[in-house]
C-alpha positions in Angstrom: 0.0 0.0 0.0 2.7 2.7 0.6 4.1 2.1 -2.9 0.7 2.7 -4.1 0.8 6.4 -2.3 4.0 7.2 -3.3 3.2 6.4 -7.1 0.0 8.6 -6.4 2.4 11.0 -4.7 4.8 11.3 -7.6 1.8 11.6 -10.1 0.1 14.2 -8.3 3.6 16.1 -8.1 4.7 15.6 -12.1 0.8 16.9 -12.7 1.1 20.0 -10.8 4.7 20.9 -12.6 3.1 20.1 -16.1 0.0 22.4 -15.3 2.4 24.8 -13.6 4.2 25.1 -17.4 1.2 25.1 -18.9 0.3 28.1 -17.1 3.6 30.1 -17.5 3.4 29.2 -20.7 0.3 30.7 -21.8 1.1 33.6 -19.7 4.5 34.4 -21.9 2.1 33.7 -25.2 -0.4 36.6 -23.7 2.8 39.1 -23.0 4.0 38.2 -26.4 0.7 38.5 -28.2 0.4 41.7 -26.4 3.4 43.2 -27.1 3.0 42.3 -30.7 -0.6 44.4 -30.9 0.9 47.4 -29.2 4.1 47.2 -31.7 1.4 46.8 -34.5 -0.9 49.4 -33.0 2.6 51.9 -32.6 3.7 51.6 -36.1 -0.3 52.4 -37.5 0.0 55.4 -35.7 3.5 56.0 -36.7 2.5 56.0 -39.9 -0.6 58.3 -39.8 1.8 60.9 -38.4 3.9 60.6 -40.9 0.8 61.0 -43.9 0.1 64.2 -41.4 3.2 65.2 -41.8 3.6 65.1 -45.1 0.5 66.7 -45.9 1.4 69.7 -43.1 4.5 70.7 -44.6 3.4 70.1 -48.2 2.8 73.4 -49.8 0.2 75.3 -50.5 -1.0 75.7 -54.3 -2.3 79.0 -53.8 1.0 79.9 -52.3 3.2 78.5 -55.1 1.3 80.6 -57.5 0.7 83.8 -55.3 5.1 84.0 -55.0 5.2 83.1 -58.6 3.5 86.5 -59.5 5.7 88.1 -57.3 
């Protein structure tokens, strides 16, 4: 009987360190996934202030012709 507990024993123990991987492992893929969306999400808005950008310093047609006259 007391190789029977200790067989339970071990099993009990090797389960609780398999379901303590699988935990800390889907925690790392949530930090990873996460990390990926706020990359993704940075370079979007990277990019829309760039277009801004752009278009701010772009100039003017009125003004090209206005200092043409000039």
């Amino acid at each position: 009987m007391r190789n029977v507990e200790r067989i339970t024993s071990v099993k009990n123990e090797l389960l609780d360190i398999f379901m303590s991987m699988q935990v800390d492992e889907h925690a790392q893929q949530q930090r990873s996934s996460a990390q990926r969306s706020l990359r993704a999400r940075r370079g979007i808005e990277l990019h829309r202030e760039f277009q801004q950008l752009s278009r701010d310093i772009a100039p003017l047609p009125e003004y090209e012709q206005e200092s043409e006259l000039h």
